[in-house]
N, C-alpha and C positions, 0 to 999 in steps of 0.2 A: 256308207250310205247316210249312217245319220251322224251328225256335228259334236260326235264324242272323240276326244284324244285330238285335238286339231289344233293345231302350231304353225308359226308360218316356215318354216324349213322343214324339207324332204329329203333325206337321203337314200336315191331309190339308186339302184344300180340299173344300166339298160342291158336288157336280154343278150346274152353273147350267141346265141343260133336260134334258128328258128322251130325247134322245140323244145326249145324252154314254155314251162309251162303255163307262166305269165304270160309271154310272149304268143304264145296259141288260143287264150283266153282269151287275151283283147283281141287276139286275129276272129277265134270264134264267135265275139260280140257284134265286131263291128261287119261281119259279115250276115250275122240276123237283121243287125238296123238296117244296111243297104236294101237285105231284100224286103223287109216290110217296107223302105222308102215309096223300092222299086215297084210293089205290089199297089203302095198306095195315091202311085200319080195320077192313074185317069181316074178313080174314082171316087179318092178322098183328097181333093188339091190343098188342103190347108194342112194338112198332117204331110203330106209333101213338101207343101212350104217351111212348116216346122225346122222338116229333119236336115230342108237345105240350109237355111238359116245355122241350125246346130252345128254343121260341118264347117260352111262358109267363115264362122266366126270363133270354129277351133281350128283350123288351118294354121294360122297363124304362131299359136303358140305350139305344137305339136312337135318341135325340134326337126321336122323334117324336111324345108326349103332355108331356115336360117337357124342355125345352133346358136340356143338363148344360154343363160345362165344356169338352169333350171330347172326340171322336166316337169310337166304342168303342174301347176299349184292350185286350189282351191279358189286363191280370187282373181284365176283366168278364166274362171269356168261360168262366174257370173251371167256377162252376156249369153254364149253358146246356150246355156240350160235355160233360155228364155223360149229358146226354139224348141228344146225337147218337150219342155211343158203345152206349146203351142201344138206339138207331133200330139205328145200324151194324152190330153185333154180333145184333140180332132176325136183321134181312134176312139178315148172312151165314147164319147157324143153317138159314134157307130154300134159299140160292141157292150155299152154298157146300161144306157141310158133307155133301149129299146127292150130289154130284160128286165122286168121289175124284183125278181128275185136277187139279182148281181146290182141294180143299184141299190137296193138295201143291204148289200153287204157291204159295197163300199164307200156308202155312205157311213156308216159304222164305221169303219176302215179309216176316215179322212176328218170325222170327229173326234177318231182315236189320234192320229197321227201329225195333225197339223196343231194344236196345244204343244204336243209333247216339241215337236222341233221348235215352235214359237218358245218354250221354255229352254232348251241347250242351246236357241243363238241365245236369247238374254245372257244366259248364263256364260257365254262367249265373248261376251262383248264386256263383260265385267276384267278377261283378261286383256281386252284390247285396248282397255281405258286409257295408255299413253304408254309411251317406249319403254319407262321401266316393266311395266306389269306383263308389258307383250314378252319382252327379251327375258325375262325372268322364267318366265311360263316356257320358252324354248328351249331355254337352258337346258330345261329338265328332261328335254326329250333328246337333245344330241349332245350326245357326249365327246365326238370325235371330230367337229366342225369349228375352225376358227370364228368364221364371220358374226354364227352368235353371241360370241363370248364377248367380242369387241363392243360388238353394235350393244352389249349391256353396259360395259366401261364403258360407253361413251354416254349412255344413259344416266347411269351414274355419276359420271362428269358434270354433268349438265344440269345435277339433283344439288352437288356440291360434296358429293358419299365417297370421300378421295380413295380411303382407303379400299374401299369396295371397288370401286374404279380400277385402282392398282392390279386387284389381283383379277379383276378379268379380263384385262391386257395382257397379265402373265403368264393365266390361260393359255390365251388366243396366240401367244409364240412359243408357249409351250404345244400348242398341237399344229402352229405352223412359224415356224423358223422364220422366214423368208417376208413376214406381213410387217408391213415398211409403216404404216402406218400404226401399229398397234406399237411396234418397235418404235415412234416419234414419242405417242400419248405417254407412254410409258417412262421412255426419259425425260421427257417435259414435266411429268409426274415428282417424278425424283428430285428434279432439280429443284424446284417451287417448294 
């Protein structure tokens, strides 16, 4: 939930039955949103609009009519969470705004919480500063994926950091044989 540990590569594994217990969470989530959608068509149209919105604009990357690269990432989630906020903010206006003991809590609640995330993106955006600092910062979190390693070697190509470059080409075919490109950089490397 909140913007701590965040990298741009995920290596999730997808649920192999249907009670894996991942796999029943998000069945169990997305089955509470439907029905609060569902509850909230006739009488809150905008927190209905919300939740459509939310869906309509994660369809798309959800791997289930066209298998991506990927399984969602973080800056897919952009658009969609424009609709949940839109949903979030209907319903509070309902169920929060009308209690003046609940919006004093979460009004406290939203003075606490919004600094602190305005503080971990800043602090996020320190590692997105450009390709090396991004792929640097990945590195650290997968240890078993080619594409990082490269996409750093090429970072460092690009710095002029040869020998850095080198070895994260050698990496990158060290944990996949077969990457033709990483296998180019690398003897283009050598030879220069």
């Amino acid at each position: 939930f909140f913007p701590v540990g965040l990298h741009t590569w995920r290596q999730t594994s997808f649920p192999e039955k249907f009670t894996d217990p991942a796999y029943l969470g998000h069945f169990l989530l997305s089955c509470v949103l439907l029905s609060l959608a569902y509850l909230s068509f006739k009488k809150y149209r905008t927190a209905f609009f919300g939740f459509l919105w939310f869906v309509l604009f994660l369809l798309p990357v959800l791997n289930i009519f066209v298998l991506l690269n990927r399984p969602v990432l973080e800056h897919w989630l952009y658009l969609p969470l424009m609709g949940f906020v839109i949903f979030a903010f209907a319903l509070s206006e309902e169920f929060v705004l009308k209690n003046k003991s609940r919006l004093i809590f979460f009004s406290f609640l939203s003075g606490f919480i919004i600094p602190m995330l305005m503080f971990l993106t800043y602090q996020l955006n320190k590692i997105c500063k450009n390709d090396m600092t991004l792929w640097e910062h990945t590195t650290r979190y997968v240890k078993n994926d080619s594409l990082p390693f490269y996409n750093l070697g090429v970072a460092y190509l690009d710095k002029g950091r040869m020998s850095e470059a080198e070895a994260m080409f050698t990496e990158a075919l060290r944990l996949n044989p077969n990457f033709e490109d990483a296998a180019y950089n690398l003897d283009h490397l050598r030879r220069h």
